[in-house]
MIKOL-440550 format. One record per atom (N, C-alpha, C): residue in three letters; y, x, z. Coordinates in steps of 0.02 Angstrom, whole numbers, plus 50000, padded with zeros to 5 digits. Layout:
BEGIN
ALAYXZ...
END
This chain:
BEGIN
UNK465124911750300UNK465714909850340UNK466194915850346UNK466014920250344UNK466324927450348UNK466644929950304UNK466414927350230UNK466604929050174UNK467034923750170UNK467124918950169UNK467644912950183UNK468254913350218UNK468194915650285UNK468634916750332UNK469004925850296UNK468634930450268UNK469024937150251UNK469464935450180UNK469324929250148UNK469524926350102UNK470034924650105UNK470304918750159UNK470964917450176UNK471294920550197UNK470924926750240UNK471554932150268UNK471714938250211UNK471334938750163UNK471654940950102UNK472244936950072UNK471894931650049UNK472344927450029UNK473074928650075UNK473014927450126UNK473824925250176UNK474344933150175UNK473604937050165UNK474154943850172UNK474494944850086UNK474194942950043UNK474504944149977UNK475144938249958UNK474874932050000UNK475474929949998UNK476214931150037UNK475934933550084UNK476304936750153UNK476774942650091UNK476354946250071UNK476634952850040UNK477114951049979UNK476964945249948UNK477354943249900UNK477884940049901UNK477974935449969UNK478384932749994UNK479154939050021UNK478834945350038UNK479144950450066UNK479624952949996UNK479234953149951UNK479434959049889UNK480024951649856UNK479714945749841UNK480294941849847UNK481124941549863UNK480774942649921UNK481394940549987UNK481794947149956UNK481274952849948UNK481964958949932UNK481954962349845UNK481864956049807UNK482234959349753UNK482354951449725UNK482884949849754UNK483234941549722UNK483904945249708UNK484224951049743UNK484774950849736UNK484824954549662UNK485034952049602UNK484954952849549UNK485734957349516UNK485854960949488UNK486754963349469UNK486524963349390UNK486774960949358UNK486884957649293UNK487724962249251UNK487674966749223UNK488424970649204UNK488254972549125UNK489044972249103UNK489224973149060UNK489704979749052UNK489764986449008UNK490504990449001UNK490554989248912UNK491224990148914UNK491584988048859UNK491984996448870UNK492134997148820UNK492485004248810UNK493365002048783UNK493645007748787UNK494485008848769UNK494505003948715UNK494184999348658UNK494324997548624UNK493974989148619UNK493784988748685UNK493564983148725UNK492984981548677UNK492624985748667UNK491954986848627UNK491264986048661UNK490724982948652UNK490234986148705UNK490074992748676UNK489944996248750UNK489855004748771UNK489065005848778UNK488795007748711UNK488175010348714UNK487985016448738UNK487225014348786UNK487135023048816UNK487495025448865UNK487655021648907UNK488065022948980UNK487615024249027UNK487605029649060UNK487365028649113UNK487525024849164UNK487155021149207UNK487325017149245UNK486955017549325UNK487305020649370UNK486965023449429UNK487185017449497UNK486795013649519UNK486895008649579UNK486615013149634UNK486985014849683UNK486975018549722UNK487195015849792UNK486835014949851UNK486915010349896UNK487205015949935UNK487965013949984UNK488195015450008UNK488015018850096UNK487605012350125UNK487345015250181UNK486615018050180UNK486205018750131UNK485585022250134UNK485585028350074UNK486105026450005UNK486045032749964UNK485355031749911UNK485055025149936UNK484695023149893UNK485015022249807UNK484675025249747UNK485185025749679UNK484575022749623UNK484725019249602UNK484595016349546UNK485005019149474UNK484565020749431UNK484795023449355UNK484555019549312UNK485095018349257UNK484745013349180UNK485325015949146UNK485275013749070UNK485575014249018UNK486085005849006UNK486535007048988UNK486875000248942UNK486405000548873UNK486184994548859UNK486124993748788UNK486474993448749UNK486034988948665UNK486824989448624UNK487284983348611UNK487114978848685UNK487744974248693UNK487964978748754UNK488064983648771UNK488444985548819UNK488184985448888UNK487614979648899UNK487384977348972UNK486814981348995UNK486754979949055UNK486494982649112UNK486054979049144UNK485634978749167UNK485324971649219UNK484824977449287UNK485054974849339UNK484414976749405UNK484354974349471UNK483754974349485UNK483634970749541UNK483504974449584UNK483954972049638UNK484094976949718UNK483524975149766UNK483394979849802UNK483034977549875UNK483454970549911UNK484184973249927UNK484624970649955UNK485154970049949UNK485644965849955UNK486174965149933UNK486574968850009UNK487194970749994UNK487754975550015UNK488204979149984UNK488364984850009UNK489004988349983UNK488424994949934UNK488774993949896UNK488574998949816UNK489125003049784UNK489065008249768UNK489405013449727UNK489145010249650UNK489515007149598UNK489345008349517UNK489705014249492UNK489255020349461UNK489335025649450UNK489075024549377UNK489755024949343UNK489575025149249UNK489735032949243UNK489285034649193UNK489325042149162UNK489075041649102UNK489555045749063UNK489445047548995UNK489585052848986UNK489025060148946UNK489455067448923UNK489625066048864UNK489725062648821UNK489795062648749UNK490725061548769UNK490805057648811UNK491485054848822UNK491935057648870UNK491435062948924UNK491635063448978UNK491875058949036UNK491415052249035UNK491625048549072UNK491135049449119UNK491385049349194UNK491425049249284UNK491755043549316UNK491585038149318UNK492005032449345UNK491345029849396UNK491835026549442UNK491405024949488UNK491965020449527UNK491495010549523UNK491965007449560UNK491425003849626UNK492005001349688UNK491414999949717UNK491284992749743UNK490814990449748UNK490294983149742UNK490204981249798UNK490264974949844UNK489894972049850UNK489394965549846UNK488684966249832UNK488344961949821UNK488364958649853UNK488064950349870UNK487764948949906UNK487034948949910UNK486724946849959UNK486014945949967UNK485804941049955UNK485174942349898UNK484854936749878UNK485284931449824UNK485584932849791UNK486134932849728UNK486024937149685UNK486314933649634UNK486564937149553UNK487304936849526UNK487404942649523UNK488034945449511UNK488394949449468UNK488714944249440UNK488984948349363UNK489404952649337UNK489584957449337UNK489994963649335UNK490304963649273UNK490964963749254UNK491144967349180UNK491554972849182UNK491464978749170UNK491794983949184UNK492304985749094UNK492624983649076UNK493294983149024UNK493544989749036UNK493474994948981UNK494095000249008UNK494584998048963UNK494644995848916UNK495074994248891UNK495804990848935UNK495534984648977UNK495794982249017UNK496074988149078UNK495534989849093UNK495694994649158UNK496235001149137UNK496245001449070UNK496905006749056UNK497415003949036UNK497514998249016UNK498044993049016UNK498404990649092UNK498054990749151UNK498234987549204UNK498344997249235UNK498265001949223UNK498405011049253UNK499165009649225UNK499185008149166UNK499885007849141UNK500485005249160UNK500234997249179UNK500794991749201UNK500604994649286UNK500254997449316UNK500195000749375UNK500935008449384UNK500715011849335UNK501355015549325UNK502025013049319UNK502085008749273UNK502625008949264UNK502945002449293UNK502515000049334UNK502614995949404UNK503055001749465UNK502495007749480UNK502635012549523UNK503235015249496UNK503485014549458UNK503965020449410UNK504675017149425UNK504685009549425UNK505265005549424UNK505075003649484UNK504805003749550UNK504675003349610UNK505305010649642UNK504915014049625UNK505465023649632UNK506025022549633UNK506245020149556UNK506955020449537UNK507315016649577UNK506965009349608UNK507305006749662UNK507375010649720UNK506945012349744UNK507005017149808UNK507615020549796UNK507625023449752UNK508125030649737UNK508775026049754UNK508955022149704UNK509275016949706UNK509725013849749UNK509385011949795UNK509335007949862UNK509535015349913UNK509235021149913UNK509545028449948UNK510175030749939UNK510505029449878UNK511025031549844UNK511485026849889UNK511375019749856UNK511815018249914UNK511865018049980UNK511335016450011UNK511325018450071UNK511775023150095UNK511635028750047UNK512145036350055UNK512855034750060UNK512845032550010UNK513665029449982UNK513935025250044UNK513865021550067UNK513975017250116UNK514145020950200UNK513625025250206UNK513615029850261UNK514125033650251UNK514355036150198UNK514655042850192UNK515625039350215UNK515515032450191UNK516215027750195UNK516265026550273UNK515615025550277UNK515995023750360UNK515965029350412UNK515775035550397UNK515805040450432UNK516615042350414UNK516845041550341UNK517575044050314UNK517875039250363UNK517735031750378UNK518355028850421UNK518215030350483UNK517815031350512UNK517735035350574UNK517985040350588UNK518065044850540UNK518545051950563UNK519055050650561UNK519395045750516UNK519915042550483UNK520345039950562UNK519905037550614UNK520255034250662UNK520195039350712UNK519975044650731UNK519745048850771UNK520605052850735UNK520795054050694UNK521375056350678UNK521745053750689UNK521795046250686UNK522275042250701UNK522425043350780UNK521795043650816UNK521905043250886UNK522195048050919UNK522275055050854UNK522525060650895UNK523305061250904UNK523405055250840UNK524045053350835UNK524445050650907UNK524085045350923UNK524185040250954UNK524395044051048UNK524045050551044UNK524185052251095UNK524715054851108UNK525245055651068UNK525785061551026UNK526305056151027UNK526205051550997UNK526605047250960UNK527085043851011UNK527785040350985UNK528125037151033UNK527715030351050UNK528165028851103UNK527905022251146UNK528125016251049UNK528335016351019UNK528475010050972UNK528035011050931UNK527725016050926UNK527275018550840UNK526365017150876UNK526365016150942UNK525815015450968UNK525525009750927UNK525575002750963UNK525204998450940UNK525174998050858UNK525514999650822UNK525394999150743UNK524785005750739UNK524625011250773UNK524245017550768UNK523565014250825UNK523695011550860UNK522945007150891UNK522765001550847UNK523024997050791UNK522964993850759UNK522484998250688UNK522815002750686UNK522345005550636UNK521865008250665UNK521915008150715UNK521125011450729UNK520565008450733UNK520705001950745UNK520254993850748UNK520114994050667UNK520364995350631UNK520384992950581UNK519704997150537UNK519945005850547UNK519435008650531UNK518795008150565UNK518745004750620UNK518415003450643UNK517854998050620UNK518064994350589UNK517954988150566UNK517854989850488UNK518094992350480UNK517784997350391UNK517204999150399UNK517375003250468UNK516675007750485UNK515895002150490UNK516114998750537UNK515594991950552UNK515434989950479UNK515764988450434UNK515724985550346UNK515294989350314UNK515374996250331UNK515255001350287UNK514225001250312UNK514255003050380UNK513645005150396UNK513255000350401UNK513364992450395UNK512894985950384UNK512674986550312UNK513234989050269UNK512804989950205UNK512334995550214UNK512595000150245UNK512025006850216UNK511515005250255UNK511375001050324UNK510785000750336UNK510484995850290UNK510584990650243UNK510134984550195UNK509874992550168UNK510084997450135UNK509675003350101UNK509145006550127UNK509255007350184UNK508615011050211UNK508015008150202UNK507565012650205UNK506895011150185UNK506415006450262UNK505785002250238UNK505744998550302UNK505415006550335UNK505265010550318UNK504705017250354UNK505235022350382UNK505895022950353UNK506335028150381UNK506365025550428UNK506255027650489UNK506395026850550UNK507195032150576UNK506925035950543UNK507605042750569UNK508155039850538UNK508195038350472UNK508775035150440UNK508975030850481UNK508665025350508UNK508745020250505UNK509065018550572UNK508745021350614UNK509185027250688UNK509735030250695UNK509925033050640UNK510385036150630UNK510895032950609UNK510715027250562UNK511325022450549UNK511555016350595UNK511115015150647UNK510955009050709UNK511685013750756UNK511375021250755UNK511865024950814UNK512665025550782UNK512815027250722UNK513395023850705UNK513825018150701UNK513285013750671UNK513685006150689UNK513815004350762UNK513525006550802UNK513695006050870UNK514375010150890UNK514425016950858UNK515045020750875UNK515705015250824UNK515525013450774UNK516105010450735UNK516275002350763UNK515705000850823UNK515844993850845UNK516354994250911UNK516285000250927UNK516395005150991UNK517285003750968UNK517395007750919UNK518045008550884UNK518445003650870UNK518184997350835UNK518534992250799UNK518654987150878UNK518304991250948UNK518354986351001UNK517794980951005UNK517464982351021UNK516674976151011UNK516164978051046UNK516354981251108UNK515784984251160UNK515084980851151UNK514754974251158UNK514324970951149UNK514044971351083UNK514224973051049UNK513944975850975UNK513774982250967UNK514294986451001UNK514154992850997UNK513664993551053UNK513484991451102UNK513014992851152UNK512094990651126UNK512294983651076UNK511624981051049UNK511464987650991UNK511764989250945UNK511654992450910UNK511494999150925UNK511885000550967UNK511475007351010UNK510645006151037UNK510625002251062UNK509885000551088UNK509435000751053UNK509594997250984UNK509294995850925UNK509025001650903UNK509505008050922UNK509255012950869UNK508785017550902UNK508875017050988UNK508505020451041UNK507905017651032UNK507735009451021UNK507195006051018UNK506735011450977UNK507105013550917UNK506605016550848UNK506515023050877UNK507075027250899UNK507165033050908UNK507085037250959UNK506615034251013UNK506985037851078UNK507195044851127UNK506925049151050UNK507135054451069UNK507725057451012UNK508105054350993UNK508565054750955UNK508865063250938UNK509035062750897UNK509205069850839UNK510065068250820UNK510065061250831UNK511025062550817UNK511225064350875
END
């Protein structure tokens, strides 16, 4: 009876134990690398490296290129390919799930095709910026010119006879209203992150709304720029 009964509790613990080693190697990663000429990449090192324990797994690519291993657990993984023949150090990062199989294709071919259209994405991204600054500039620089433009006028106006007035307050609305033209464009230029620019052009259009006579514009637009700015530099 003894030998019977130590029987099944063998038994339950080996199944117990097998059931365990199961449970933690289902999560299976199944990968492929292909090289610059979308080739499979023989002789890669291939390092699975778990992120929160540092636990690392090492194998070779064969000579279809692939990889195959089975994890304790599925999570976040470092894939760390190395080659000295090539000098390749790449390392992208994974996550598995648990208790899954998961198929990886690592393409450099692809992946230096998409660095490229990444550049020269970023490259014609710039040129807009620049672009979009220039005028901005351009725009600012016009309505600051009709702003002085009426600030002269006004010095007129103080000088001037009683008949030459209203035609010399008329222009001053006017540059005023250039000015307002001028600095709605240069703010579409600013960048959404310049904050200082963008402050800086809010506190003008308020002085050129000021000018052309439009207190309620010039008072919103002032606010506007205090909102961003509130320790202001103009």
């Amino acid at each position: 009876m003894r030998r019977l009964f130590s029987f099944w509790i063998a038994l339950a613990l080996t199944l117990g134990l097998a059931t365990i080693v199961a449970a933690q190697g289902t999560t299976r990663v199944d990968g492929q690398v292909m090289d610059i000429q979308g080739a499979a990449w023989v002789d890669v090192t291939v390092q699975i490296k778990g992120v929160d324990n540092g636990q690392t797994f090492t194998l070779k690519t064969d000579k279809a290129g692939k990889f195959s291993q089975l994890l304790p657990r599925g999570g976040n993984y470092d894939l760390i390919l190395l080659n000295e023949k090539s000098n390749l150090n790449y390392t992208e990062k994974h996550t598995f799930p648990d208790g899954q199989a998961t198929s990886v294709v690592i393409n450099f071919k692809q992946i230096v095709e998409d660095q490229k259209n990444s550049n020269v994405e970023a490259q014609k991204k710039a040129a807009e910026q620049a672009e979009a600054f220039k005028n901005m500039k351009t725009h600012f620089d016009a309505g600051i010119a009709a702003i002085n433009d009426s600030k002269q006028v006004g010095q007129q106006l103080a000088s001037a006879p009683a008949d030459q007035k209203a035609a010399l307050q008329d222009k001053i609305k006017a540059d005023g209203q250039t000015a307002v033209t001028e600095f709605q464009q240069s703010e579409q230029g600013v960048g959404q992150k310049d904050t200082k620019n963008h402050a800086l052009v809010l506190a003008n259009l308020g002085q050129a709304y000021d000018t052309a006579g439009d207190p309620a514009n010039a008072a919103a637009a002032y606010q506007k720029a205090i909102d961003l700015q509130p320790q202001p530099t103009y």
